[in-house]
C-alpha positions in Angstrom: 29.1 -5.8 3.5 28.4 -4.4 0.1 29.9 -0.9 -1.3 27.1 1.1 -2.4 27.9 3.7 -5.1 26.1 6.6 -5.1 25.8 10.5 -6.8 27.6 13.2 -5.3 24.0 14.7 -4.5 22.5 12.0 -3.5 25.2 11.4 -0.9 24.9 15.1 -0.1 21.3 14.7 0.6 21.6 10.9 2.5 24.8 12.8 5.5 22.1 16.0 5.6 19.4 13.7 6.3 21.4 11.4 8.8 22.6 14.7 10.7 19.2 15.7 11.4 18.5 12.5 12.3 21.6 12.6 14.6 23.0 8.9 13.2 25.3 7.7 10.5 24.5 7.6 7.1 25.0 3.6 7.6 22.2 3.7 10.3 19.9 5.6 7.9 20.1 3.7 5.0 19.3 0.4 7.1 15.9 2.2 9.0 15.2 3.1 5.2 15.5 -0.6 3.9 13.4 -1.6 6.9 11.0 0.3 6.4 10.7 0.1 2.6 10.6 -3.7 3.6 7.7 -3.1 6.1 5.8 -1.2 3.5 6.1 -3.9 0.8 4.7 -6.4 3.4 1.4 -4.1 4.6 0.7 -3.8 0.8 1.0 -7.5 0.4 -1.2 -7.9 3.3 -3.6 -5.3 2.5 -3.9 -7.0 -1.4 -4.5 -11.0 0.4 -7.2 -8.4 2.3 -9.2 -7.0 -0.6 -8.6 -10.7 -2.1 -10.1 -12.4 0.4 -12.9 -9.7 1.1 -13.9 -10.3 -2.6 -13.8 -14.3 -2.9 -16.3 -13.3 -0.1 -18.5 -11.7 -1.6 -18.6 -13.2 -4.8 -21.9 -15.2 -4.1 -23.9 -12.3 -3.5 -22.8 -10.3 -6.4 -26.2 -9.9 -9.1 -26.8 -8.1 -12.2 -29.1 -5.8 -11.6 -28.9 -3.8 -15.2 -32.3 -5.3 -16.4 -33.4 -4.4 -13.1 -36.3 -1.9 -13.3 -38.6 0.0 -9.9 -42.0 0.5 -10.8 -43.0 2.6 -7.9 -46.8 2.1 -8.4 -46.6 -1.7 -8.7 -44.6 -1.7 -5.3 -47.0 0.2 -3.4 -49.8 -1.8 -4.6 -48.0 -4.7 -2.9 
């Protein structure tokens, strides 16, 4: 086990916290790191998301800034 040094205050706050909680200020900590841990892996899951998503749809990505709508031309179509 590690000691983990700390501020007066930020003790304070960490036992008012774990009284309302009703547990230790052991207990706390760890459902903290948890879900700090947790967190950090949804994000890294969420990121290989987006990634994937985008090597998706890379193929269908155009430029479309010369692009112009004549609406005339279409409805002669």
């Amino acid at each position: 086990m590690q000691t983990l040094l700390i501020s007066d205050q930020a003790a304070e706050q960490l036992n008012l916290m774990a009284a309302k909680e009703h547990i230790s200020s052991r207990d706390l900590i760890e459902r903290l790191i948890v879900k700090h841990r947790q967190e950090m892996e949804a994000r890294a899951t969420e990121q290989e998301r987006q990634q994937s998503l985008k090597a998706f749809f890379a193929p269908y990505r155009k430029d479309l800034g010369g692009f112009k709508f004549d609406r005339d031309e279409a409805n002669a179509r």
